[in-house]
N, C-alpha and C positions, 0 to 999 in steps of 0.2 A: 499604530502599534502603541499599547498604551506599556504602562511601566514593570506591569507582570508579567510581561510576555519578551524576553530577554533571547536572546538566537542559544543562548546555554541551553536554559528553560527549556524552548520548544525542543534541539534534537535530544532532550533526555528522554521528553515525551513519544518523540520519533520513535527513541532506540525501544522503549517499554512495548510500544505497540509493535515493532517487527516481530519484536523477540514473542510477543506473544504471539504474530502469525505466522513465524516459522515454529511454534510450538502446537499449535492447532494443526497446521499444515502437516505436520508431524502424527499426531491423533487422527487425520481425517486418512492418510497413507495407510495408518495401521489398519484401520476399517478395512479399508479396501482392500489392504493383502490379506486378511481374515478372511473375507466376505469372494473376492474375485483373483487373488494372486498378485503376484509381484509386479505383473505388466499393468496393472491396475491401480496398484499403489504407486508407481513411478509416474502416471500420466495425472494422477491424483494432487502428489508432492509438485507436481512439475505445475499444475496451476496452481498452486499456492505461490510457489515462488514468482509466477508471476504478478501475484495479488502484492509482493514484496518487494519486487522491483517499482512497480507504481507510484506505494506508498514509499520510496527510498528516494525516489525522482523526486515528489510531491514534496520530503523534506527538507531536500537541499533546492527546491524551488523557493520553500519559505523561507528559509534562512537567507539566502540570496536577495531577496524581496525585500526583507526586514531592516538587512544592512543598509541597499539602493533607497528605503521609504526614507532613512534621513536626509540624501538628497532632495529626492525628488518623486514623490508619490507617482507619477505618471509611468518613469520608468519603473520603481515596483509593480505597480499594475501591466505593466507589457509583460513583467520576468513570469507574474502571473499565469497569462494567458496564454504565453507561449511554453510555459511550461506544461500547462492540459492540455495543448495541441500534441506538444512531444510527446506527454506520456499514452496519450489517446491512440500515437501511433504505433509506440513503443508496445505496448497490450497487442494493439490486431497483428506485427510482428512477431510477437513471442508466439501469440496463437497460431497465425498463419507457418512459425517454423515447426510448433508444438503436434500440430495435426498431420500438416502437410508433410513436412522432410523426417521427423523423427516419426510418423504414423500412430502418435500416440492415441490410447483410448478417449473417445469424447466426451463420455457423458462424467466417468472420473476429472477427468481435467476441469470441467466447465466447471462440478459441483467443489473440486477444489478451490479455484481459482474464487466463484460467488460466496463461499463459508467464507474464506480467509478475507475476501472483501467488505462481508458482513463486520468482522471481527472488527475490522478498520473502522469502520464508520459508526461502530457504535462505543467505539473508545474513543475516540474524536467528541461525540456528542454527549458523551461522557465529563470528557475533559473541559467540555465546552460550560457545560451544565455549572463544572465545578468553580469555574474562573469565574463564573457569572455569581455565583453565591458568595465565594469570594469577595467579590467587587461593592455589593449590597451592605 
């Protein structure tokens, strides 16, 4: 972790990006109750916030990380790795409740759940871009 990158820092960044994919998540529901009804926009909103729990697991994976890398680099990298395994299961859980018990719609959910994850990863690569110009 170099000096830019402070555990404040990152969950500010954290917080800008959920809030932006609970706000997208938000636009992609409306669609959907425009376009297909209420049941639609619910299974819609419902993968988004899955795309927000992910990215919330993922935050507090790094900031945990970043703390433990002043000890000891190895265990940062375990809190790493065991933290995409969690959230990896946490996703096929929320889906598996999302489909299965609550009978949500599928194709709404999926296309929620992949926008909002778009969102993610191109504010990430974003943010990434910008600490790198930064650093230059």
């Amino acid at each position: 972790m170099n000096d830019s990158e402070k555990p404040g820092e990152i969950a500010d960044n954290a917080k800008k990006i959920i809030l932006l994919q609970l706000g997208i998540g938000l636009v992609i529901a409306a669609g959907f109750f425009l376009k297909d009804g209420s049941w639609a926009a619910i299974s819609a909103f419902y993968g988004g916030l899955v795309s927000v729990a992910s990215t919330t697991m993922l935050s507090r994976g790094v900031n945990r990380a970043s703390v433990a890398a002043e000890k000891s680099a190895q265990t940062s990298q375990m809190i790493l790795y065991l933290g995409a395994v969690v959230r990896f299961v946490l996703v096929l859980a929320l889906f598996g409740i999302g489909l299965g018990v609550l009978e949500l719609a599928p194709l709404p959910l999926i296309i929620g759940f992949v926008i909002t994850q778009l969102v993610f990863v191109m504010m990430a690569g974003r943010q990434g871009r910008k600490k790198q110009t930064d650093t230059e």
